[in-house]
C-alpha positions as CSV (number, residue, x, y, z in Angstrom):
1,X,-197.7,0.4,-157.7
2,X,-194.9,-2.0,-158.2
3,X,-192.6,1.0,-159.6
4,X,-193.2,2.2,-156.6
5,X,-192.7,-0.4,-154.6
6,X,-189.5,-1.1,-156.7
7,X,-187.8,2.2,-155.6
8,X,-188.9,2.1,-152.1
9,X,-186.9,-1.2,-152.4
10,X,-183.7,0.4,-154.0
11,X,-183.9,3.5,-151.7
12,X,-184.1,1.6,-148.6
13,X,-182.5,-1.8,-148.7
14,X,-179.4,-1.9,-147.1
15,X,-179.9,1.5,-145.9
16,X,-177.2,1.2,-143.6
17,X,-174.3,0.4,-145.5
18,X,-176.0,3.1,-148.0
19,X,-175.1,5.6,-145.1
20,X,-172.0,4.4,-144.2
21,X,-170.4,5.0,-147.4
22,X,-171.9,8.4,-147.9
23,X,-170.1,9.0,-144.5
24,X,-166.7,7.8,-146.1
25,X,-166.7,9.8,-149.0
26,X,-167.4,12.7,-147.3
27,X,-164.9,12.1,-145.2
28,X,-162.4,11.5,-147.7
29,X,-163.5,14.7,-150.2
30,X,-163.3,16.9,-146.8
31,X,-160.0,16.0,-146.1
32,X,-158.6,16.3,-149.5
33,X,-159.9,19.9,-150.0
34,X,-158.4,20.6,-146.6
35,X,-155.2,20.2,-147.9
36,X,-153.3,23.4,-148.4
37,X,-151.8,24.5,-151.6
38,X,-148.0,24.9,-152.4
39,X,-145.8,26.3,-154.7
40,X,-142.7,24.9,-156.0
41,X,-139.6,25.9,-158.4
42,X,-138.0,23.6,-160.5
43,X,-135.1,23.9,-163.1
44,X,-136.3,21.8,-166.0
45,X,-134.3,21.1,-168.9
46,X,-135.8,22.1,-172.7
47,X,-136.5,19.3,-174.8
48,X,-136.7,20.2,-178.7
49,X,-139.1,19.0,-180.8
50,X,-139.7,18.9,-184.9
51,X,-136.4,20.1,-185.0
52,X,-135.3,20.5,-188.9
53,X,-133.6,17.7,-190.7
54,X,-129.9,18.7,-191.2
55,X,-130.1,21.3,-188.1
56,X,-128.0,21.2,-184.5
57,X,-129.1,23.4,-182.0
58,X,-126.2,24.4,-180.2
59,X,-126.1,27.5,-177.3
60,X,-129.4,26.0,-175.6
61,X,-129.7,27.0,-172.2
62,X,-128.9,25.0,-169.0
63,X,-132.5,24.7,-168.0
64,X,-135.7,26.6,-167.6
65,X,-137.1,27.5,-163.9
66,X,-140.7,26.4,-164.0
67,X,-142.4,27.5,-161.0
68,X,-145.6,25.4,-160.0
69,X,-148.5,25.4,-158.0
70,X,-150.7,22.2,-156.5
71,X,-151.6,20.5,-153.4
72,X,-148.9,20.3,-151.2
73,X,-149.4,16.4,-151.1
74,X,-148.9,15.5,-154.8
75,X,-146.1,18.6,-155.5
76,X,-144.6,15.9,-152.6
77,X,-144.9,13.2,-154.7
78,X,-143.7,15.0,-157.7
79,X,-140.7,14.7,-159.3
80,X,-138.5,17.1,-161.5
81,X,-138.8,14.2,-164.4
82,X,-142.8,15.0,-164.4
83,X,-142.6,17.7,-165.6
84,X,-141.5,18.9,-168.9
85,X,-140.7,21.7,-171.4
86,X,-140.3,20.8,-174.9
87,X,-139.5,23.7,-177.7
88,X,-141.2,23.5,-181.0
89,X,-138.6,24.6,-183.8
90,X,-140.9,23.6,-186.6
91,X,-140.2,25.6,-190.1
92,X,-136.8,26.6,-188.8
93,X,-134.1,27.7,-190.7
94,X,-130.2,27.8,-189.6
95,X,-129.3,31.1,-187.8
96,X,-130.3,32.7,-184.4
97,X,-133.7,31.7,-183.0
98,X,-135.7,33.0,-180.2
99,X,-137.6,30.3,-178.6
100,X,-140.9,31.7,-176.6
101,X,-141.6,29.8,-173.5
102,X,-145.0,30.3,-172.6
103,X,-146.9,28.5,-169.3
104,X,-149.3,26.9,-171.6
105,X,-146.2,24.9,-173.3
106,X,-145.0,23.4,-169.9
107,X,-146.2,19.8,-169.5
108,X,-147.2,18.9,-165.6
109,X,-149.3,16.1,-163.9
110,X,-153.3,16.7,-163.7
111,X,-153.6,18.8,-160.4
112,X,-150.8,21.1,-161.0
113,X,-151.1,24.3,-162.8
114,X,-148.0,26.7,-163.7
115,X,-147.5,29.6,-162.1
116,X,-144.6,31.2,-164.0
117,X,-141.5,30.2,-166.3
118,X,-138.2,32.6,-166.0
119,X,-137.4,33.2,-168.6
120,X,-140.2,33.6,-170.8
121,X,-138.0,33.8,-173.6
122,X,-134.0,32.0,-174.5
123,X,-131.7,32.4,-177.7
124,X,-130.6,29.1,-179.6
125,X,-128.4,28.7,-182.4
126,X,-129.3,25.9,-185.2
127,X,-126.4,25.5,-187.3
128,X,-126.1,22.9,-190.4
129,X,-125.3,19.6,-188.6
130,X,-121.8,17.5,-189.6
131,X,-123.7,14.2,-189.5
132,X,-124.2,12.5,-192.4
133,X,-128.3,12.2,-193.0
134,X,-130.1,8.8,-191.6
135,X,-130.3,6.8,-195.0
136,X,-134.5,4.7,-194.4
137,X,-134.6,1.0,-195.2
């Protein structure tokens, strides 16, 4: 009996302000999915990563187009900086490379998914680099 009359208490007691914020977050979820979609193209430039010891990359491309997809209130908010393609060239060796930009790779903000990268695919050069090696201490 008091379990019961425990719940009855937490069910009921300040039923009112119980209600009201039920209203309020409906209100707020309705007028977030409400919002309409958007897409939007940016030119992002490549970032490369694990890049060999004793390797340049030289001949990398200007940038990569990156088109994205999100609510049109945060691609609003977005900027070109948030987002971000970085090229693994792990286990390279000096010569021609082809660097495969997929839409998985493509770092964006939660909320935004990528629709499409052009081009999928670029050429880069790593050559021997002409800087002495970084002596650690």
């Amino acid at each position: 009996m008091r379990f019961v009359r425990f719940l009855r208490q937490l069910v009921f007691h300040n039923w009112g302000l119980k209600l009201l914020a039920l209203a309020i977050s409906f209100s707020l979820w309705a007028a977030y999915t409400a919002e309409p979609f958007a897409e939007i193209t940016y030119v992002v430039p490549v970032a490369f990563v694990n890049v060999p010891p004793r390797l340049d990359v030289t001949d990398v491309p200007a940038g990569i187009r990156v088109r994205i997809r999100g609510r049109a209130g945060l691609l609003g908010r977005l900027s070109a900086s948030e987002v971000t393609v970085d090229a693994d060239l792990s286990n390279s060796q000096a010569g021609d490379r082809v660097v495969e930009v997929k839409p998985e790779l493509v770092a964006v903000p939660y909320g935004v998914t990528v629709v499409r990268v052009n081009p999928a695919e670029f050429h880069v050069t790593l050559v021997p680099s002409s800087a002495p090696p970084a002596t650690t201490e």
